[in-house]
Structures are given as structure tokens and as C-alpha cells.
C-alpha positions as a printed Julia matrix, in Angstrom:
48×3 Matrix{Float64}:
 83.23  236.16  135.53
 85.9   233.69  134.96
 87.77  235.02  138.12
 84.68  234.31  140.06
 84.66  230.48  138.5
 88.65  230.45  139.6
 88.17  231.39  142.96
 84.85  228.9   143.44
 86.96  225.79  142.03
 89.93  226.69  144.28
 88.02  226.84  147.35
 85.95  223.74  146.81
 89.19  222.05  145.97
 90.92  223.29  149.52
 87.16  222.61  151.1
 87.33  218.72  150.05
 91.58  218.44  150.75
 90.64  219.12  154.6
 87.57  217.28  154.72
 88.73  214.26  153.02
 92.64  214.57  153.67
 93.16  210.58  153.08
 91.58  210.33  149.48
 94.2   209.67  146.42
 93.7   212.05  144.22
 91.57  210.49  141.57
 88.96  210.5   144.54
 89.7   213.72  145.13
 89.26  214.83  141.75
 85.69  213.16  141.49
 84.44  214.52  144.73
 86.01  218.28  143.25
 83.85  217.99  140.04
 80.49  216.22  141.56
 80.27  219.47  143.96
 80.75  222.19  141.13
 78.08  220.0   138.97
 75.73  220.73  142.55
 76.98  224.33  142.57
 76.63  224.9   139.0
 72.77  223.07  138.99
 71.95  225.68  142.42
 73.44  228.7   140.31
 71.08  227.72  137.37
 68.01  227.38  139.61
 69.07  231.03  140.83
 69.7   232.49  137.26
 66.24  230.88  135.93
């Protein structure tokens, strides 16, 4: 499980470095967590 957690965080984190290439990396780091909070919120409404 926490593999699977790894690898999610590591490609949203290469997803938002090519979308958003000119963000420092406080921005970065805020745009990172708000789309595992979305991820995480879509996984519960699957597990429920």
C-alpha cells in the first residue's frame, strides 16, 4: 500500500513540474498537496 501512495505522489509531483514548469517551489509544493487532498477525497468516495 505505501508503494502505491509513493508512486501516486511522485507522479503528481512530475505531472505539476511540466505543467507548471515556472512556479517556485513553494507553489509547487501547494499545487502537489491540493491534488492528493482531490485524489485522496475521489479514493474515499470509491472506498465508501
Amino acid at each position: 500500500m505505501v508503494h502505491i501512495r509513493r508512486a501516486r505522489r511522485a507522479k503528481i509531483a512530475t505531472e505539476v513540474d511540466q505543467e507548471l514548469p515556472d512556479l517556485t517551489e513553494g507553489e509547487r509544493r501547494r499545487v502537489r498537496e491540493a491534488r492528493l487532498r482531490e485524489q485522496a477525497a475521489i479514493e474515499a468516495e470509491d472506498f465508501v
